[in-house]
C-alpha positions in Angstrom: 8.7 22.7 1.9 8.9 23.3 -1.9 6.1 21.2 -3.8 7.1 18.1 -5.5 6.0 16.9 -9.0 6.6 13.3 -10.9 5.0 11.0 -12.9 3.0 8.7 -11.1 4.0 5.7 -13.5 7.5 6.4 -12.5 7.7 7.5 -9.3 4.9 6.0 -6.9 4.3 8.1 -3.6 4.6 7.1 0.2 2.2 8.8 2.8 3.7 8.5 6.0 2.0 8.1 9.1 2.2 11.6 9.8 0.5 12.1 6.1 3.9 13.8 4.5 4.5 12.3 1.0 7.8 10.7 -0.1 8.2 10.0 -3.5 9.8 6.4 -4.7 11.5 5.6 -8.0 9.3 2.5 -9.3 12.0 -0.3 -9.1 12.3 -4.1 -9.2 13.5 -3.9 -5.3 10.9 -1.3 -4.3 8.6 -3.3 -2.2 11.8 -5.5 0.0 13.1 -1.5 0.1 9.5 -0.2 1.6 10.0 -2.9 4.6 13.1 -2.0 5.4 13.1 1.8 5.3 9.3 2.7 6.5 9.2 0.4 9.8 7.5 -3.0 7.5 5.4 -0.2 6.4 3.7 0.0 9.5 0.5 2.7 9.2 2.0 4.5 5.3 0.0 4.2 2.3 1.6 3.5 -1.0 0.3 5.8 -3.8 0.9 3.9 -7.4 0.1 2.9 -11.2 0.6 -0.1 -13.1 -0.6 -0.7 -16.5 -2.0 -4.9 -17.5 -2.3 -6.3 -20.6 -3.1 -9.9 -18.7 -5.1 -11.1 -15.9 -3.2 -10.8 -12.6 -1.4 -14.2 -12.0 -1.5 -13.6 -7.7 -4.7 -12.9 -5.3 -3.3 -10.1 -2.4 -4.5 -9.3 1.0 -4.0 -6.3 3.3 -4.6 -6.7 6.4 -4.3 -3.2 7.9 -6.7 -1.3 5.6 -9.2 -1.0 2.7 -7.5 -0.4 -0.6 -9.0 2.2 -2.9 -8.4 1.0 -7.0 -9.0 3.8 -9.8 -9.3 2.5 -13.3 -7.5 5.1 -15.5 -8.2 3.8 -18.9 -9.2 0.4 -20.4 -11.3 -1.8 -18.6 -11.0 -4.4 -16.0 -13.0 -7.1 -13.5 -12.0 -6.5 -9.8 -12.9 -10.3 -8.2 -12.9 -10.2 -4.5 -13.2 -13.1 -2.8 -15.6 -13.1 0.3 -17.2 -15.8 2.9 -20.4 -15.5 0.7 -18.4 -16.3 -2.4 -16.5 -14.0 -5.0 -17.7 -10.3 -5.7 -17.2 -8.9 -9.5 -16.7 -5.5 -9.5 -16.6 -4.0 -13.5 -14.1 -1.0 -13.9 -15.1 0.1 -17.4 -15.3 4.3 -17.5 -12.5 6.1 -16.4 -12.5 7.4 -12.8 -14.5 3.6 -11.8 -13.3 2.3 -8.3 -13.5 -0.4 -6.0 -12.8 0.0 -2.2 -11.5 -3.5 -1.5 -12.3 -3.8 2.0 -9.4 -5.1 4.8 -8.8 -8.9 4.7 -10.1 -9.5 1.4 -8.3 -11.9 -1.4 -8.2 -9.8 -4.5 -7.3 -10.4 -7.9 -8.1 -8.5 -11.6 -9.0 -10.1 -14.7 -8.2 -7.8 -17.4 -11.1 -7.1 -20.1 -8.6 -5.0 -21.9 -5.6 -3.3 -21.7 -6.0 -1.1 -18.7 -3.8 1.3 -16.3 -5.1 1.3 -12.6 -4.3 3.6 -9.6 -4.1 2.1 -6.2 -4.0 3.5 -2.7 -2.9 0.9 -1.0 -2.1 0.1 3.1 1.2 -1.8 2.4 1.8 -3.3 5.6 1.7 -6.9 6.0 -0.1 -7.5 2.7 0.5 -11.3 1.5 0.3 -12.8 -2.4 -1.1 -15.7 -3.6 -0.3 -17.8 -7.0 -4.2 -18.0 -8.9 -5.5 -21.8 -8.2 -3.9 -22.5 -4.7 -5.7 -22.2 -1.9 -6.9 -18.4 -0.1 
């Protein structure tokens, strides 16, 4: 299989169950498209990059895995929301990272404008609006 090359920004990157990696033109449908055509995204890992300039305006959850965030540049507050109350986690030096462990409400506060990398266990992961109810 010849190698494949992108940018990341662009073009995230599925790992299948079997670990082979598709790549996926970033797109407003992407996530209804990652149900449909990887099996509700049963056991895949979705490799991607987003750039903030504002706090996050949801909390997610994944149920099916921990989800490693990389802060690429700029600097931001990971808040993860536990039993024992919410965790702040500063990503401030390129290369920080959080492991947000399974079935934990997660949100980012941005500090400053700031691009992170996630490696993320898509299936059955939920969104929240920030105020209501986790």
């Amino acid at each position: 299989m010849p190698a494949k090359q992108g940018n990341i920004a662009r073009e995230f990157v599925v790992f299948t169950p079997g670990m082979d990696a598709v790549p996926e033109r970033n797109r407003p449908t992407l996530y209804q498209e990652l149900d449909r055509d990887y099996d509700n995204f049963a056991g895949h890992v979705l490799v991607s990059q987003y750039t903030f300039s504002e706090n996050w305006p949801t909390w997610e959850i994944h149920p099916k895995g921990d989800e490693l965030v990389t802060l690429i540049a700029g600097r931001a507050t990971m808040v993860l929301d536990s039993p024992e109350g919410e965790r702040c986690v500063v990503l401030a030096e390129p290369g920080d990272y959080v492991v947000v462990p399974r079935n934990t409400w997660h949100t980012a506060r941005v500090e400053e404008p700031c691009t992170l990398q996630f490696f993320t266990p898509g299936q059955g992961t939920e969104n929240r609006e920030a105020g209501t109810n986790r």
